[in-house]
C-alpha angles and dihedrals in degrees: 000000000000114000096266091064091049089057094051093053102040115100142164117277117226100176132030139199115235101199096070111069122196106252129256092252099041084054088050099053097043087054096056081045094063092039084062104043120125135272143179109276076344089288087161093190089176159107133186129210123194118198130186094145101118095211089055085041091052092049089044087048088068098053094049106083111202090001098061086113097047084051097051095029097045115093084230147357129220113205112205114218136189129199110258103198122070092195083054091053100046090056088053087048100057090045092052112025130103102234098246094052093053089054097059088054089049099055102025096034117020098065101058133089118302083243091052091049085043090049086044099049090042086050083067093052096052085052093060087057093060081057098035092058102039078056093056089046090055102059094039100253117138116235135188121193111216114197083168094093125126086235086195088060090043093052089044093042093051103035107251121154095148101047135057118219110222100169145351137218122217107204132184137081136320132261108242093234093052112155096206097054118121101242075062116032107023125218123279127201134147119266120281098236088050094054111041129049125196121203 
């Protein structure tokens, strides 16, 4: 299947079976995925936790609004961080940035608003999900990315001091009776021409 067919046939999960757990390698890979996504000038502001523990799930569960059964049900769950001080970046930065790189930090970020650095930073993080779920699609695990988190319980579930949760992603494998499926609920997109422009 090319990567055009993996896309039409992707979805969000809604249910999961519990029974079916994503295997050891597959974790693996998809962890060494992550570690390689892309970033701005390879800025990298993130962590990612992986839980499949059924005690942390369940904690995480309650602090998960409408997703609490995706979060128990899931085989795991990939929590999304991003670094939440600026003075704690910047030193990762100079120990890992090309310099010219690091300069452009320097003139073009550096200077703004701590909230702009912080949007910025969390913009990176959002790019490593695009990644994180065509991974998952290739290797025909189901995903579903849950921006309904309490990121404060999260942070405080998992230990993070450093680090702010912004999402989370659910991944198994589907329920059989899964409503959201595509043989069910077919996929909707706008239309193409809506969409995408060519110049």
């Amino acid at each position: 299947m090319n990567f055009l067919e993996l896309m039409q046939n992707r979805y969000t999960t809604k249910k999961y079976d519990p029974s079916k757990v994503v295997s050891d390698v597959h974790i693996a890979e998809l962890k060494e995925i992550l570690q390689l996504s892309p970033s701005s000038i390879n800025s990298q502001p993130w962590r990612f936790t992986f839980v499949s523990d059924k005690k942390t799930k369940t904690a995480l569960a309650e602090a998960s609004y409408f997703n609490a059964n995706k979060v128990l049900d899931a085989s795991h769950i990939v929590v999304f961080s991003v670094l939440d001080d600026i003075s704690l970046f910047e030193r990762q930065l100079q120990g890992n940035l090309a310099e010219a790189a690091l300069g452009y930090y320097n003139q073009f970020l550096k200077p703004k608003k701590e909230e702009e650095i912080k949007s910025w930073m969390s913009h990176q993080v959002y790019l490593s999900l695009g990644v994180f779920l065509s991974a998952c699609a290739s290797m025909r695990i189901d995903s579903t990315p849950m921006e309904g988190i309490v990121s404060e319980e999260y942070a405080s579930i998992l230990q993070l001091d450093k680090d702010k949760p912004l999402f989370a992603v659910a991944i198994g494998y589907r329920d059989a009776n899964d409503e959201n499926q595509l043989s069910i609920s077919p996929k909707l997109r706008l239309e193409y021409n809506e969409v995408i422009k060519s110049i």
